[in-house]
C-alpha positions as CSV (number, residue, x, y, z in Angstrom):
1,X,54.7,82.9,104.8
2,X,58.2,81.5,104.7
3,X,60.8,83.6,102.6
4,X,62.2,82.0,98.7
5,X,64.8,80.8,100.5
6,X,63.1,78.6,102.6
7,X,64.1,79.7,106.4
8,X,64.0,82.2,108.4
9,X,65.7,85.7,108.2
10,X,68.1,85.7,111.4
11,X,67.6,89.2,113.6
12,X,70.5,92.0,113.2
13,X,73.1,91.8,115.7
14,X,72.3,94.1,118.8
15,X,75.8,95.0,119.6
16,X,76.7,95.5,115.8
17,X,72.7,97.1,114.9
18,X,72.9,97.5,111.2
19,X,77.2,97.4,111.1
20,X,77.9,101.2,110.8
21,X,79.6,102.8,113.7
22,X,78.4,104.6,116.0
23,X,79.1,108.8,114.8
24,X,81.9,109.9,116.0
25,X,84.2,106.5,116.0
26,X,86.2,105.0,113.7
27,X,85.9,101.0,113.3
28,X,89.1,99.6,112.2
29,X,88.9,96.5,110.1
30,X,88.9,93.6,112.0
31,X,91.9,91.6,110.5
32,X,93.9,94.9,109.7
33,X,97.4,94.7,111.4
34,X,98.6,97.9,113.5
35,X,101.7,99.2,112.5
36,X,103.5,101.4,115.2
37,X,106.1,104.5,113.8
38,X,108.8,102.4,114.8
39,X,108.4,99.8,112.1
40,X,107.8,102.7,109.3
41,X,111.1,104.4,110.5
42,X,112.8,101.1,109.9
43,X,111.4,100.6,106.8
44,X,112.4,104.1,105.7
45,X,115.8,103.6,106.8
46,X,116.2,100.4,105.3
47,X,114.7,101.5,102.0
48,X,117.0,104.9,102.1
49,X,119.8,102.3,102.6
50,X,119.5,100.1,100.0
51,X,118.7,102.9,97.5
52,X,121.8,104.5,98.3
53,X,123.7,101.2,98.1
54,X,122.5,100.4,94.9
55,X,123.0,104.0,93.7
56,X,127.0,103.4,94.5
57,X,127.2,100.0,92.9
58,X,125.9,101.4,89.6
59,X,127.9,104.7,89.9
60,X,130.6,102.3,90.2
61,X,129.9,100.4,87.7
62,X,129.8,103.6,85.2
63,X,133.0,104.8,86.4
64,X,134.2,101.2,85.6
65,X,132.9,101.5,82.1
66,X,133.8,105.1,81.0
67,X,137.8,104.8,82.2
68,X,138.2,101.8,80.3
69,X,140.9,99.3,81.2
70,X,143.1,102.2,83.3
71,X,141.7,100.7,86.7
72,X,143.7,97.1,86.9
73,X,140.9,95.5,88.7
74,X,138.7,95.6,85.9
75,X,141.7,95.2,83.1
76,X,141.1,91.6,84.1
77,X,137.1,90.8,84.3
78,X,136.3,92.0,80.5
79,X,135.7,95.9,81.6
């Protein structure tokens, strides 16, 4: 007798079985990029960077503030 849904079940892949892997190996997801160290160091280094960068623009920017209008660059932008 035919399932509810009206067709047959199709067999479990053989190569798959029931999807777990075999013990012992890791399955990767299928669409999940690899990333090599090379990338993360760049990304650390460019994160590091632009941390520190920003860090100096707003220390800057303090300095700017708390002097008052003694620095002539900013006696002339509203500082």
């Amino acid at each position: 007798m035919p399932d509810a849904g009206g067709g047959i079940a199709p067999a479990p892949d053989s190569a798959h079985g029931s999807g777990a892997a075999p013990a012992g190996e890791a399955s990767p997801a299928p669409d999940a990029p690899h990333v090599s160290r090379a990338s993360w160091l760049y990304y650390g280094l460019g994160l590091s960077l632009q941390t520190v960068l920003w860090a100096l623009l707003f220390l800057a920017i303090f300095i700017a503030v708390m002097v008052g209008g003694r620095l002539t660059e900013f006696r002339y932008v509203g500082f």
